[in-house]
Structure formats: C-alpha cells, structure tokens
C-alpha positions in Angstrom: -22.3 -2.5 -0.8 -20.3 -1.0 -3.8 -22.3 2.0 -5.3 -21.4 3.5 -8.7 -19.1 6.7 -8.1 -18.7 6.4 -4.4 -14.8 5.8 -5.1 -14.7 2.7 -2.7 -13.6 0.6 -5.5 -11.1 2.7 -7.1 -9.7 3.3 -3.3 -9.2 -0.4 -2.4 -7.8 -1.2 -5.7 -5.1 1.9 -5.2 -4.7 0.9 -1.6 -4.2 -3.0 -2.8 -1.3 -1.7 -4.4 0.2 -0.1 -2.3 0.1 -2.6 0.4 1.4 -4.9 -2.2 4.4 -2.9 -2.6 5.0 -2.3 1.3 4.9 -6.8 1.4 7.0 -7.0 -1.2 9.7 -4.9 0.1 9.3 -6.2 3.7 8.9 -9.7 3.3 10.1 -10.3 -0.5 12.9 -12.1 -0.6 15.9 -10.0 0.4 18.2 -8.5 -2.5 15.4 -10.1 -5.4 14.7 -7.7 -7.7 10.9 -7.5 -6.9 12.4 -6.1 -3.2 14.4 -4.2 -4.5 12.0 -2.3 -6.9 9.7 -1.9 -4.0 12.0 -0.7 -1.5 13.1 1.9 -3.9 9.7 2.9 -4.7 8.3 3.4 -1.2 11.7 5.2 -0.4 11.8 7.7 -3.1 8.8 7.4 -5.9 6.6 10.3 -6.6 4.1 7.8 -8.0 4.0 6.2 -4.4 3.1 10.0 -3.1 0.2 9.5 -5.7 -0.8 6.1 -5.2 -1.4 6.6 -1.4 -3.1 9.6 -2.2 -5.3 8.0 -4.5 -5.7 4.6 -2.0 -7.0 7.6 0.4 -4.0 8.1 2.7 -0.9 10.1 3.4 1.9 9.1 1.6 4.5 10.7 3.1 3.1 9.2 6.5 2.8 5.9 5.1 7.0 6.6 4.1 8.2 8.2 7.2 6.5 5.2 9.0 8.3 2.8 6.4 11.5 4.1 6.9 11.1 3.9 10.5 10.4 0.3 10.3 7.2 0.8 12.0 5.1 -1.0 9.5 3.6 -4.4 10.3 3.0 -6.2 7.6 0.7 -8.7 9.5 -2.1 -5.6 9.6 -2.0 -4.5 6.1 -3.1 -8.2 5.0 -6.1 -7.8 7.7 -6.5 -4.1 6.7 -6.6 -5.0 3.3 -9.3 -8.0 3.3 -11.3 -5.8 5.8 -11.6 -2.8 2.9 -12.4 -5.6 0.8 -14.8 -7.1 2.5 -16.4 -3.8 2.9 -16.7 -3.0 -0.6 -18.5 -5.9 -1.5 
C-alpha cells in the first residue's frame, strides 16, 4: 500500500516516464518526431540522467544499455505494471 512520504509514488511516476521514453524511441514509429525526441533524449539529455535518478535507477546504466540495444521493451511494460501494482 501507498504510504504518505515513502517516495513509492513519486518513483513509479518518474520511472513511468522514463519507460515511456525508452517505448517511444524503440517502438515509435521510425523517423516520427515523437522517436526522434526520444532517441535524442535517452542518447544525450541531462534531464534523463535526472529522471532515472529520480525513478530510482542509474541513468547512465539505463543509457549505456540503450545504446547497446540491450533494452527489451516487452519487460519494461511488465516492470512497469508490476511497480504499479505495488504501489497500490
């Protein structure tokens, strides 16, 4: 259960974004200008250093495996609905 000031909440909606970002620039569609955006950001954004940080992981892991293609964008969804599930 969500408690007040545990920092769950805060952490799933940071790490919602950033697996948004990561879908977007692996599955968007390719040269659209939301891929685009997203591929830049996850290849060279200092706010996606902060984002990660603030979703509770390492963002220039979560890069450095981008880069590498080593991403799959199947586990983030199942990731994702876990850490929501969790917060609830």
């Amino acid at each position: 259960m969500l408690c007040p000031g545990n920092g769950q909440g805060e952490r799933s909606l940071w790490a919602a974004v950033l697996t948004t970002a990561i879908s977007d620039a692996i599955r968007g569609r390719p040269g659209s200008l939301d891929q685009m955006a997203a591929d830049r950001w996850l290849r060279s954004g200092t706010d996606m250093l902060e984002v990660a940080s603030l979703a509770g992981v390492d963002g220039r892991t979560v890069r450095a495996r981008y880069l590498a293609g080593m991403i799959n964008p199947d586990l983030l969804h199942t990731t994702r609905r876990a850490s929501m599930e969790a917060a609830e």
